[in-house]
N, C-alpha and C positions, 0 to 999 in steps of 0.2 A: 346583202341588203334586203331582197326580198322574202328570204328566210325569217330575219328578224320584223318585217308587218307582218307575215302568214301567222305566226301563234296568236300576238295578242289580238289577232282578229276572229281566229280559231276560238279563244277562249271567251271573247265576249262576245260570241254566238251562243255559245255554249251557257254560259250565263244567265242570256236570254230566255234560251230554251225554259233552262230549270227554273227560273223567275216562273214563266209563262205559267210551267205542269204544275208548280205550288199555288199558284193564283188558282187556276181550275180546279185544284184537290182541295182548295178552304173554300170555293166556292161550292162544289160539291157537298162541301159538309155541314156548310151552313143552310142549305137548301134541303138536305135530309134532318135537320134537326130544329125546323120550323113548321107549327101547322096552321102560323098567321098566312091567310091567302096573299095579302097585299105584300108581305115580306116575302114570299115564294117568289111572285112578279119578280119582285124588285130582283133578287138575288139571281132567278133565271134569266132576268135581261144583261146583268152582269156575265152570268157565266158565256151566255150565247156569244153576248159579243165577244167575248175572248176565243169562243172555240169558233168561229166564224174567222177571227182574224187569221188563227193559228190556221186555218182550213184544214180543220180536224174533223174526222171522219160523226165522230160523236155529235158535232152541229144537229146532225139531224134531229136525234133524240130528245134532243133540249128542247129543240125549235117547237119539237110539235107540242111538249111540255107546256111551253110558255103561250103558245096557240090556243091550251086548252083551259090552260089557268085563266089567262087573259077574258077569254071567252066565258067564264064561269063568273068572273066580273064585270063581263058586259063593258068591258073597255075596247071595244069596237074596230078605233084609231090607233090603237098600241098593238091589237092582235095584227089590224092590216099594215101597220109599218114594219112590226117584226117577221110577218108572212113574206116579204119579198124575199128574206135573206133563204125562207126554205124555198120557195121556188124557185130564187138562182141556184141555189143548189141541185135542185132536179133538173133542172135545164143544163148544167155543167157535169152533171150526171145521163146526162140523153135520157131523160126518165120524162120527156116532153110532156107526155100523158097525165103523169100526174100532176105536174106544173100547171096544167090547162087547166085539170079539174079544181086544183086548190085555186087558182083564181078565179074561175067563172062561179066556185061555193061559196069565195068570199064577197063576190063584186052582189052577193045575193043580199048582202048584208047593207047594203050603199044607202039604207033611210036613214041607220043610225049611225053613220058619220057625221061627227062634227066640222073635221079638218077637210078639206077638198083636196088636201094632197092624197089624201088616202085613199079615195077613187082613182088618183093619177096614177099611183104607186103601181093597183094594181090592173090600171089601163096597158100599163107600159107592159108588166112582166106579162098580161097575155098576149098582146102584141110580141111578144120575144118568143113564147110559146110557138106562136102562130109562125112568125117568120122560121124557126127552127122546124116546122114541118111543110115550110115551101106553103104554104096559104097565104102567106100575103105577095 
């Protein structure tokens, strides 16, 4: 009996996966074969959240991608929404340090928010910072 749930569970992992790695490899190529900035965005907020979900080592890379895209269009509240996810990231990497620094570079940024969560976002992550080096 448990023979027969173990494959088809096995295979619609498997599934999964390979959905996942084709989603990120058309996202990958649609984001190399656009030099519309706004479409960059878009497609690198797609990719990230996929490689975020997958907690694939690559997040990073994107992340800072989209950080600087972002930034290059002065979309301020989509750079500091998507900054927490690199920050959790260096924080679940013990890489505390630079977690600290990428929020207190971006909290420098806090005239031109629109959204108030976005100062939250990244009250909290240096707060995680801080706690993860015994300061608070």
């Amino acid at each position: 009996m448990l023979k027969s749930l173990v494959h088809p569970c096995i295979t619609l992992v498997f599934k999964h996966l390979g959905f996942a790695q084709s989603e990120v490899d058309s996202l990958k190529t649609a984001l190399n074969s656009t030099s519309d900035p706004e479409i960059k965005l878009s497609t690198l907020d797609a990719l990230t959240r996929a490689l975020v979900r997958a907690n694939d080592p690559q997040q990073e890379v994107f992340l800072k991608q989209y950080l600087q895209q972002a930034s290059a269009l002065k979309e301020y509240d989509l750079l500091t929404s998507k900054s927490r996810f690199l920050i959790q990231y260096y924080l679940n990497q013990r890489l505390t340090d630079k977690a600290e620094l990428l929020a207190d570079s971006l909290l420098n940024l806090q005239d031109y928010f629109k959204e108030p969560s976005s100062l939250g976002h990244l009250k909290l992550k240096r707060a995680a910072a801080y706690y993860d080096k015994n300061l608070l």
